[in-house]
DOLUM-398205 format. One record per atom (N, C-alpha, C, CB): residue in one letter; atom name; residue number from 1; x, y negated, z negated. Coordinates in Angstrom, 2 decimals. Each point is the difference from the previous one (the first is absolute). Glycine has a CB too. Layout:
N
{'A','CA',NUM,{X,Y,Z}}
...
//
This chain:
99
{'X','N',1,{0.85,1.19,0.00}}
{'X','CA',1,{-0.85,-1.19,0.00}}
{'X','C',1,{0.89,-1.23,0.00}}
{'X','CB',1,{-1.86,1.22,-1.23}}
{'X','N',2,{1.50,-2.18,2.03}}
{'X','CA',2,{0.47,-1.33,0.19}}
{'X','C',2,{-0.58,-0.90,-0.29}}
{'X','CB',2,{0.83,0.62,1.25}}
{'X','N',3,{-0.59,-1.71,-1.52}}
{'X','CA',3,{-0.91,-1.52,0.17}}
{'X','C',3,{0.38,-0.26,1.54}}
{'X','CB',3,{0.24,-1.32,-2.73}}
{'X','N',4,{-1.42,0.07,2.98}}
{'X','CA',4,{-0.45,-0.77,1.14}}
{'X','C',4,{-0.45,-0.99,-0.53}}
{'X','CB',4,{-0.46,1.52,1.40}}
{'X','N',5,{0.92,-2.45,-0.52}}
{'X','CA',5,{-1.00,-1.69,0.29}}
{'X','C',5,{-0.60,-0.11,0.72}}
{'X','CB',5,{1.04,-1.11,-0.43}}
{'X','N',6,{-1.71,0.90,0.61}}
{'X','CA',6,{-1.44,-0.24,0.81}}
{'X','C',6,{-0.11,-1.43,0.20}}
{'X','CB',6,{-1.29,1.95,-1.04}}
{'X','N',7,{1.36,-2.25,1.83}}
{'X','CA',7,{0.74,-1.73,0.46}}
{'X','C',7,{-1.15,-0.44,0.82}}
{'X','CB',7,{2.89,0.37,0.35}}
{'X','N',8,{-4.08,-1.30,-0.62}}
{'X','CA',8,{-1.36,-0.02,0.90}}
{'X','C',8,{0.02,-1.39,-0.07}}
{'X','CB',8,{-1.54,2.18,-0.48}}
{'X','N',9,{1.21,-2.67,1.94}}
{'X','CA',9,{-0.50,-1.13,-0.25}}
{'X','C',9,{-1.21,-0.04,0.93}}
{'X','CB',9,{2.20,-1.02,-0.78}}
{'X','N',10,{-3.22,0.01,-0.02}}
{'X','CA',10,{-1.30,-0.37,0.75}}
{'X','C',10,{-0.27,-0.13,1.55}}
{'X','CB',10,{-0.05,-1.09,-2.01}}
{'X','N',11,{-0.52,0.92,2.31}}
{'X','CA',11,{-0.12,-0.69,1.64}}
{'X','C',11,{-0.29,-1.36,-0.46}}
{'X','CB',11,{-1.11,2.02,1.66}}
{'X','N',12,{1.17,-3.21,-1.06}}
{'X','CA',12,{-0.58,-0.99,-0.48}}
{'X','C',12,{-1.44,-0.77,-0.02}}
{'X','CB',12,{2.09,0.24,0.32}}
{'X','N',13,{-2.52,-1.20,-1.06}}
{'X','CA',13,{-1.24,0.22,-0.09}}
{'X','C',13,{-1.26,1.31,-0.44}}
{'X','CB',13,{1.21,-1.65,1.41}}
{'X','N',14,{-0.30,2.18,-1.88}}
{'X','CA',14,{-0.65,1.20,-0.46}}
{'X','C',14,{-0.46,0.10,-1.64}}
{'X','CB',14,{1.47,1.04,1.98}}
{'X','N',15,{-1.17,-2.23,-3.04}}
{'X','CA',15,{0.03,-0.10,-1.38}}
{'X','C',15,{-1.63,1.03,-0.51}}
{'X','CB',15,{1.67,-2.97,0.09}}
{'X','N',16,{-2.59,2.57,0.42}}
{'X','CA',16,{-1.22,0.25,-0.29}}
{'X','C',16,{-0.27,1.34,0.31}}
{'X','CB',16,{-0.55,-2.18,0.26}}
{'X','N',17,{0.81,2.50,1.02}}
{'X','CA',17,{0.12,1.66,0.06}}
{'X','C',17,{0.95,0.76,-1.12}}
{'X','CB',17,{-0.29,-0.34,2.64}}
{'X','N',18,{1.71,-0.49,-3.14}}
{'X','CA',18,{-0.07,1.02,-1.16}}
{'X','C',18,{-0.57,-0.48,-1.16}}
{'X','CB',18,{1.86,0.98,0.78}}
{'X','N',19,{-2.30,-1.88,-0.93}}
{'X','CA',19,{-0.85,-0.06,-1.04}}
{'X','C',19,{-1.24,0.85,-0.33}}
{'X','CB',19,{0.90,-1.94,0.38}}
{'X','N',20,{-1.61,2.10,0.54}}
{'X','CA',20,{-1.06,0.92,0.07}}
{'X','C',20,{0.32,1.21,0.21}}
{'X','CB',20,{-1.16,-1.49,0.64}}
{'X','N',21,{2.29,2.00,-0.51}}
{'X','CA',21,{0.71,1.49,-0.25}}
{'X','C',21,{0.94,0.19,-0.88}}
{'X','CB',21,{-0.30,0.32,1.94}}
{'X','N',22,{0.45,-1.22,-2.94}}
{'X','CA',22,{0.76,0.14,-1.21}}
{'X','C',22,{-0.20,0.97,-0.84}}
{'X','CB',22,{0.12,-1.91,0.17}}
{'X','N',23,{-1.95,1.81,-0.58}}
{'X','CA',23,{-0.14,1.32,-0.78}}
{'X','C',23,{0.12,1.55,0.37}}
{'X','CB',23,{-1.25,-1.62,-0.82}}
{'X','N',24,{0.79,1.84,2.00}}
{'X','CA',24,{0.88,1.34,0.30}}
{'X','C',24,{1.20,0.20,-0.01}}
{'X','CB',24,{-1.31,0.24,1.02}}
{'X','N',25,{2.21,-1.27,-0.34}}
{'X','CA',25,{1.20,-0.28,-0.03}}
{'X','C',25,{0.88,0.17,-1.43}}
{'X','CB',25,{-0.91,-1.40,1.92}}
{'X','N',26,{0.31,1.23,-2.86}}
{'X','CA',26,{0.34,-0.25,-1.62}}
{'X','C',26,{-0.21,2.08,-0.42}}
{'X','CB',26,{-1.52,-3.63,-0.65}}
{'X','N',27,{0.20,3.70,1.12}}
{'X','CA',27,{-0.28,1.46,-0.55}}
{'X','C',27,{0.88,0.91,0.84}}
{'X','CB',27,{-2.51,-0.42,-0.70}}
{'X','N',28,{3.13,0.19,1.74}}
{'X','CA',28,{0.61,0.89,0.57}}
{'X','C',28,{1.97,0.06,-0.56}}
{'X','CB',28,{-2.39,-0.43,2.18}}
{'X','N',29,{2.46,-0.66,-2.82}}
{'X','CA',29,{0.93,-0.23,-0.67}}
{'X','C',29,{0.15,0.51,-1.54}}
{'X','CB',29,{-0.12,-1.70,1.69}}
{'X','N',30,{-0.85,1.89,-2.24}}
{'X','CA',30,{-0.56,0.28,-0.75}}
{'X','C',30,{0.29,1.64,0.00}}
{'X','CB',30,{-1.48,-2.25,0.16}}
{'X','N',31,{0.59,2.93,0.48}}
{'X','CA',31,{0.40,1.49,0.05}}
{'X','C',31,{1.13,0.24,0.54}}
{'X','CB',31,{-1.97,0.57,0.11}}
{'X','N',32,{3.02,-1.25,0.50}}
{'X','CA',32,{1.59,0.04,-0.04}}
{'X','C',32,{0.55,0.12,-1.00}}
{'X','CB',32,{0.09,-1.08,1.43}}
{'X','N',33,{-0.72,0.28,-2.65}}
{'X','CA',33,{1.13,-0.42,-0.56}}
{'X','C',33,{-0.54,0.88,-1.08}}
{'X','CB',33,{0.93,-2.49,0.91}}
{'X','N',34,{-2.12,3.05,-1.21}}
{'X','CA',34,{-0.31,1.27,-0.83}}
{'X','C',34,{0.43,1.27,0.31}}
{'X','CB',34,{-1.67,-1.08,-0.41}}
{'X','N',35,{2.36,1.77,2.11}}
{'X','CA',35,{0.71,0.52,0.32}}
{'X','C',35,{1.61,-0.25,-0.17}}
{'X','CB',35,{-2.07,0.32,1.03}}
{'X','N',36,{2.48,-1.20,-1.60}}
{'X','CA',36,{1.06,-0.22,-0.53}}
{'X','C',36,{1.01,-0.41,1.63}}
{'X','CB',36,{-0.62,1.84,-2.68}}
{'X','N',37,{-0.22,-2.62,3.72}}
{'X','CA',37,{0.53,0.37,1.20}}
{'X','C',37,{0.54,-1.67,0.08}}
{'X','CB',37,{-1.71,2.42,1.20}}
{'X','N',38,{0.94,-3.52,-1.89}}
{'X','CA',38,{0.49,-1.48,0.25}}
{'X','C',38,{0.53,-0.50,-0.63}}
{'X','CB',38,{-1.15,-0.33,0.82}}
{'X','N',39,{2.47,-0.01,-0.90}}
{'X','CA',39,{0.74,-0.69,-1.11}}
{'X','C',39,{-0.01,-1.20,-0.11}}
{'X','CB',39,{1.17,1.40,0.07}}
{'X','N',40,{-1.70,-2.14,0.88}}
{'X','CA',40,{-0.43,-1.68,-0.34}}
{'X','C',40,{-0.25,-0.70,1.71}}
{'X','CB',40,{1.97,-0.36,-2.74}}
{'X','N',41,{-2.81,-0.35,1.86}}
{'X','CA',41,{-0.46,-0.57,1.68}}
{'X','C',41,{-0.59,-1.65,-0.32}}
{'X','CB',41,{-1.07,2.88,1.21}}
{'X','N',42,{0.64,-3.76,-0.19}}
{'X','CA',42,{-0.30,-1.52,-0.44}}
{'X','C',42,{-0.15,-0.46,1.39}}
{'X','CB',42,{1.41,-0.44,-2.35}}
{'X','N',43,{-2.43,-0.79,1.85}}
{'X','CA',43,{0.56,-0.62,2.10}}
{'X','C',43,{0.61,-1.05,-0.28}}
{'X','CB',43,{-2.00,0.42,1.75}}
{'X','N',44,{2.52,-0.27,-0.12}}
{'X','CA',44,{1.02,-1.34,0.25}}
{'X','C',44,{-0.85,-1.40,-0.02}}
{'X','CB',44,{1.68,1.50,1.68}}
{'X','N',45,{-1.68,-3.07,-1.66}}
{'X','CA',45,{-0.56,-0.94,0.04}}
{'X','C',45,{0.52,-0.74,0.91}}
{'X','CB',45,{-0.63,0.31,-1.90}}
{'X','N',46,{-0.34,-1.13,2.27}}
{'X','CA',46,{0.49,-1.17,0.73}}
{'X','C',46,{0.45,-1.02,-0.78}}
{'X','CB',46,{-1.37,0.50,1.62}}
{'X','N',47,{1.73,-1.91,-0.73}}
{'X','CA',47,{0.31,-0.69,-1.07}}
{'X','C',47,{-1.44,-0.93,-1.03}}
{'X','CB',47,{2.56,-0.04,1.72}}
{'X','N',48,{-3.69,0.57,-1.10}}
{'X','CA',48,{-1.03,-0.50,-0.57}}
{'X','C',48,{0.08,0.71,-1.18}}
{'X','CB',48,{-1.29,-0.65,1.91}}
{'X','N',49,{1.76,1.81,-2.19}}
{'X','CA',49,{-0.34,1.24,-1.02}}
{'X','C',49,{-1.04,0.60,0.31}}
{'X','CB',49,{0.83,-0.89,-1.69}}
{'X','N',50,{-1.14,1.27,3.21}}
{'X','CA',50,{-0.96,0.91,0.39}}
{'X','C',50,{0.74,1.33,0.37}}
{'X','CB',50,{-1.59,-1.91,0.80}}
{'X','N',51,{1.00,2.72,-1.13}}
{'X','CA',51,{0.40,1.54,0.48}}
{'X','C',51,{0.20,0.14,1.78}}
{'X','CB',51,{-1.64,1.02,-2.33}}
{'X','N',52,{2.62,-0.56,2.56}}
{'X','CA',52,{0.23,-0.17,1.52}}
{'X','C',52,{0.72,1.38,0.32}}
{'X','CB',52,{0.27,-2.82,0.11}}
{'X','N',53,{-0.10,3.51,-0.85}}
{'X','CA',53,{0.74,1.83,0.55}}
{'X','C',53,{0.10,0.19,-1.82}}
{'X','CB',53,{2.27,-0.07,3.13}}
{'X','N',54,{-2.01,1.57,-2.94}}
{'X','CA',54,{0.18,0.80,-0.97}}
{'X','C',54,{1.29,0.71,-0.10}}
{'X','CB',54,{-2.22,0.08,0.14}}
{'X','N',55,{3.01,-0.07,-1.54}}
{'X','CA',55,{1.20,1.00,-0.08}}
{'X','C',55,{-0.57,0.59,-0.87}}
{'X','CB',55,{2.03,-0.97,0.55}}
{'X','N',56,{-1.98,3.01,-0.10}}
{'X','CA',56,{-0.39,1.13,-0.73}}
{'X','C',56,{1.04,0.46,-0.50}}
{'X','CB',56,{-1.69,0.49,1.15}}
{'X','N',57,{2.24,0.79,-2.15}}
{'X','CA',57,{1.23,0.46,0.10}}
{'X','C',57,{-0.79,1.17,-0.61}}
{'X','CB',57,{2.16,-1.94,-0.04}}
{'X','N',58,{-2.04,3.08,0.90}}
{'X','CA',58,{-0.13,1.64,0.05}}
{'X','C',58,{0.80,0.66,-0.36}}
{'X','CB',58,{-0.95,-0.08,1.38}}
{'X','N',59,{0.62,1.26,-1.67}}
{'X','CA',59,{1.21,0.99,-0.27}}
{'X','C',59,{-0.70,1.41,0.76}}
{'X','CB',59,{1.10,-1.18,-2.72}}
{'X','N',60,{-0.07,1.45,3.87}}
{'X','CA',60,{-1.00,0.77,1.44}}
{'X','C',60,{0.98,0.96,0.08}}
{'X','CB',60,{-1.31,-1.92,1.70}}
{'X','N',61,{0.55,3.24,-1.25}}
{'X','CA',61,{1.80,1.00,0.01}}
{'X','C',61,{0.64,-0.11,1.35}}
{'X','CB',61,{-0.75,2.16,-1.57}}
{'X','N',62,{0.26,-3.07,2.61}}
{'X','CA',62,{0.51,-0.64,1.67}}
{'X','C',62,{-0.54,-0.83,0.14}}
{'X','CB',62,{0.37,1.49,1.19}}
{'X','N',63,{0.29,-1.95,0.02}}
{'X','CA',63,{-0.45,-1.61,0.35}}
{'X','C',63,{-1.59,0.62,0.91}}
{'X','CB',63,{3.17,-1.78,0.44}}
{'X','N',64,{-3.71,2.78,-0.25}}
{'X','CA',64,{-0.83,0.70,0.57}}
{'X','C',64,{-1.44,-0.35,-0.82}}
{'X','CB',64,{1.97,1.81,0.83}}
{'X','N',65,{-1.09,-1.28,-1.78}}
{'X','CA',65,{-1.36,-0.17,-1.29}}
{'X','C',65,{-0.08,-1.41,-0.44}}
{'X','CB',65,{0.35,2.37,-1.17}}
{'X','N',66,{0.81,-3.03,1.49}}
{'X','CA',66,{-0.62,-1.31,-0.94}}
{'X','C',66,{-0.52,-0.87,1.34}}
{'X','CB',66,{1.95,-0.17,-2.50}}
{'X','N',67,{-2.05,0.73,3.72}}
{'X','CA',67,{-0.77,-0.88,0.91}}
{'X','C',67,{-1.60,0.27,-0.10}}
{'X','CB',67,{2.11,-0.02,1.60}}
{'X','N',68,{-1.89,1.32,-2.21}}
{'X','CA',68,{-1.41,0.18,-0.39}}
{'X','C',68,{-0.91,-0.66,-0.91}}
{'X','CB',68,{0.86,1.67,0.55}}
{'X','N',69,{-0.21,-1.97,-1.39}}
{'X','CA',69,{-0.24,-0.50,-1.21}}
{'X','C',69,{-0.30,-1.45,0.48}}
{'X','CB',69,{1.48,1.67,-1.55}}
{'X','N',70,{-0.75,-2.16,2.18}}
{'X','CA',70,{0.04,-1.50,0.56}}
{'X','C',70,{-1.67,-0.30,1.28}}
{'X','CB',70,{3.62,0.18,-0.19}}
{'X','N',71,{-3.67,1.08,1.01}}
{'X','CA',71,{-1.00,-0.33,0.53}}
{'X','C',71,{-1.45,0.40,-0.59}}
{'X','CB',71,{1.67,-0.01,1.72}}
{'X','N',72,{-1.68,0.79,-2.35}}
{'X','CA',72,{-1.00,0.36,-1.34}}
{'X','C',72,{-0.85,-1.49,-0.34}}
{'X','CB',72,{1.99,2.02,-1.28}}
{'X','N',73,{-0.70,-2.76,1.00}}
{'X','CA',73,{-0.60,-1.58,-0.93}}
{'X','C',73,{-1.18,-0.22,0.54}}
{'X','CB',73,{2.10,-1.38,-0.35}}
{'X','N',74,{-2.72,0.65,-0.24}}
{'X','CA',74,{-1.32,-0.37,0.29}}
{'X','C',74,{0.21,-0.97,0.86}}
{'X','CB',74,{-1.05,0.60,-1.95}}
{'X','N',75,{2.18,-1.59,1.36}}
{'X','CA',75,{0.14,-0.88,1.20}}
{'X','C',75,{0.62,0.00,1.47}}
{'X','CB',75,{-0.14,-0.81,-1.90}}
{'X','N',76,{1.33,1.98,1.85}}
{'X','CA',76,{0.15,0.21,1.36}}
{'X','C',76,{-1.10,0.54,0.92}}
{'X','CB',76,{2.09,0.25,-0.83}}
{'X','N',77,{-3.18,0.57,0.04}}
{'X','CA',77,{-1.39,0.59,0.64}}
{'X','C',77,{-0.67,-0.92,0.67}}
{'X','CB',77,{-0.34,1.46,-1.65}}
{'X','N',78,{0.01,-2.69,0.62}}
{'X','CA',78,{-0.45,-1.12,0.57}}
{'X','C',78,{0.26,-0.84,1.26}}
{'X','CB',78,{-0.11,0.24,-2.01}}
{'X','N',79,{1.64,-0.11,2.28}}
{'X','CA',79,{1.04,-0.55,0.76}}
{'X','C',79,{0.22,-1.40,-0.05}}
{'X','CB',79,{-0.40,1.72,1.29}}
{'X','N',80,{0.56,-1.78,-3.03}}
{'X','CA',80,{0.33,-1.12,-0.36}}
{'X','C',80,{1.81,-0.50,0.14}}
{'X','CB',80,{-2.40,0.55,-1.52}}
{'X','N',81,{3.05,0.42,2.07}}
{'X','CA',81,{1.80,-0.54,-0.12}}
{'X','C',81,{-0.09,0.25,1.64}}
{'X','CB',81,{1.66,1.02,-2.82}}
{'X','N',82,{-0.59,-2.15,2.85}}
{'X','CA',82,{0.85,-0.31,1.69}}
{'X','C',82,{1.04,1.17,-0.28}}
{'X','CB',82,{-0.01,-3.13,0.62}}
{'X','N',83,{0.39,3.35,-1.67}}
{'X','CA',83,{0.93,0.82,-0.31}}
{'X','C',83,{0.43,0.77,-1.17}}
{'X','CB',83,{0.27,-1.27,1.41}}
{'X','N',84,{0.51,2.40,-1.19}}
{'X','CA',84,{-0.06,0.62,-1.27}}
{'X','C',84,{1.54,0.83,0.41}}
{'X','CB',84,{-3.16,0.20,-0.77}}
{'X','N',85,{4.17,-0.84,-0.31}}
{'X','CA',85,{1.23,0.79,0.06}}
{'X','C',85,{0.14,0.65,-1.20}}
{'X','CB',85,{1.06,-1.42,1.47}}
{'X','N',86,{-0.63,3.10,-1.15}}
{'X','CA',86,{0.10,0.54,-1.10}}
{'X','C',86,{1.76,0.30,0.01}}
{'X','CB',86,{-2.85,0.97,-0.09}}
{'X','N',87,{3.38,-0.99,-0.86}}
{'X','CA',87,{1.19,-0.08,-0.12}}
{'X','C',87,{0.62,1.43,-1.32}}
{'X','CB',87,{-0.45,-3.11,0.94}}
{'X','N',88,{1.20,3.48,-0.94}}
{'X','CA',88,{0.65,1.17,-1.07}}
{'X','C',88,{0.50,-1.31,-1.34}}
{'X','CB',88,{1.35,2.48,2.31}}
{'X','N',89,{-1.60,-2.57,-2.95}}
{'X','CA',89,{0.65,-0.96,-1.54}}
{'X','C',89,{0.35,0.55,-1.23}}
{'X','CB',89,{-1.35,-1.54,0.61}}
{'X','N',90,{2.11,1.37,-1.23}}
{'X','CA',90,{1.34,0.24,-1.05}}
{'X','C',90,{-0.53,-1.09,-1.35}}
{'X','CB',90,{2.45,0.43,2.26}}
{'X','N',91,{-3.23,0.23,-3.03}}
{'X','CA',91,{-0.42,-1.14,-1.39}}
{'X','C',91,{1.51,-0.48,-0.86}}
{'X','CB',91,{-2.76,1.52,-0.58}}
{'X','N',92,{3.46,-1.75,0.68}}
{'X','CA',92,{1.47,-0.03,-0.76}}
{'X','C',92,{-0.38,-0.77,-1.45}}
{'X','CB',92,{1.73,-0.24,2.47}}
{'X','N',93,{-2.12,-1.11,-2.40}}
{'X','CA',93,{-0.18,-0.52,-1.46}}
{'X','C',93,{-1.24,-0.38,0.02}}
{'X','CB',93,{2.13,-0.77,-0.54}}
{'X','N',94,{-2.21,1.11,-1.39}}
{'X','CA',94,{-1.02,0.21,-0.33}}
{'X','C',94,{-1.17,0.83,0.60}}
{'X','CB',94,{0.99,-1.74,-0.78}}
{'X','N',95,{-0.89,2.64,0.95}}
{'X','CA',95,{-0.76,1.22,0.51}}
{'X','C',95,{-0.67,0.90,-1.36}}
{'X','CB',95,{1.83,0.12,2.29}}
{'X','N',96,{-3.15,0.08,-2.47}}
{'X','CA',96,{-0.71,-0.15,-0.96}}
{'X','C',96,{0.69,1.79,-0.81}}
{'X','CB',96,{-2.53,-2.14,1.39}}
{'X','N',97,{3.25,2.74,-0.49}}
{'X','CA',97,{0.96,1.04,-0.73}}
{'X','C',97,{0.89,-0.13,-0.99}}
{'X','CB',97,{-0.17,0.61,1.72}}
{'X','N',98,{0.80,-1.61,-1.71}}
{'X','CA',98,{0.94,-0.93,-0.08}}
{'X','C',98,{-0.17,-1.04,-1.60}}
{'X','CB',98,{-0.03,0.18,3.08}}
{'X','N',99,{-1.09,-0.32,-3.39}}
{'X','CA',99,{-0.68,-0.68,-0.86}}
{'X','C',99,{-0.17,1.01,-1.58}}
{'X','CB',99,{-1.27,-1.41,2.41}}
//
């Protein structure tokens, strides 16, 4: 098992579409992270402090599975991101093991 980032950003003009898919979006995060599968996640902002993409961080046993995981979201379902990079990531400090 590895971690991943999940690197998403919105399309633009899109704020309200995830607003109105937040709460699935939240519950599907939710049973991740009761599977012990999400180690932290948040969205990115603009400079208004509006939500404008999302960083997830998974723990997937391939980059196979964690694309899965990534198109799963409620919001990629929606086709709320222009984009979505998933990347392999290394927690080095402060990593909640670690604590």
């Amino acid at each position: 098992m590895m971690l991943f980032a999940l690197i998403c950003t919105d399309k633009p003009d899109h704020l309200q579409m995830r607003l109105d898919t937040r709460p699935d979006h939240v519950a599907y995060l939710d049973g991740l992270n009761a599977k012990g599968t999400l180690k932290a996640a948040g969205p990115f902002l603009d400079p208004d402090g509006k939500p404008n993409g999302s960083l997830v961080i998974v723990e997937a046993a391939d980059q196979g599975a964690a694309e899965a995981i990534a198109q799963a979201d409620p919001y990629a379902v929606a086709g709320l991101f222009s984009s979505v990079e998933i990347r392999p990531w290394n927690w080095v400090f402060n990593a909640p093991e670690q604590v």
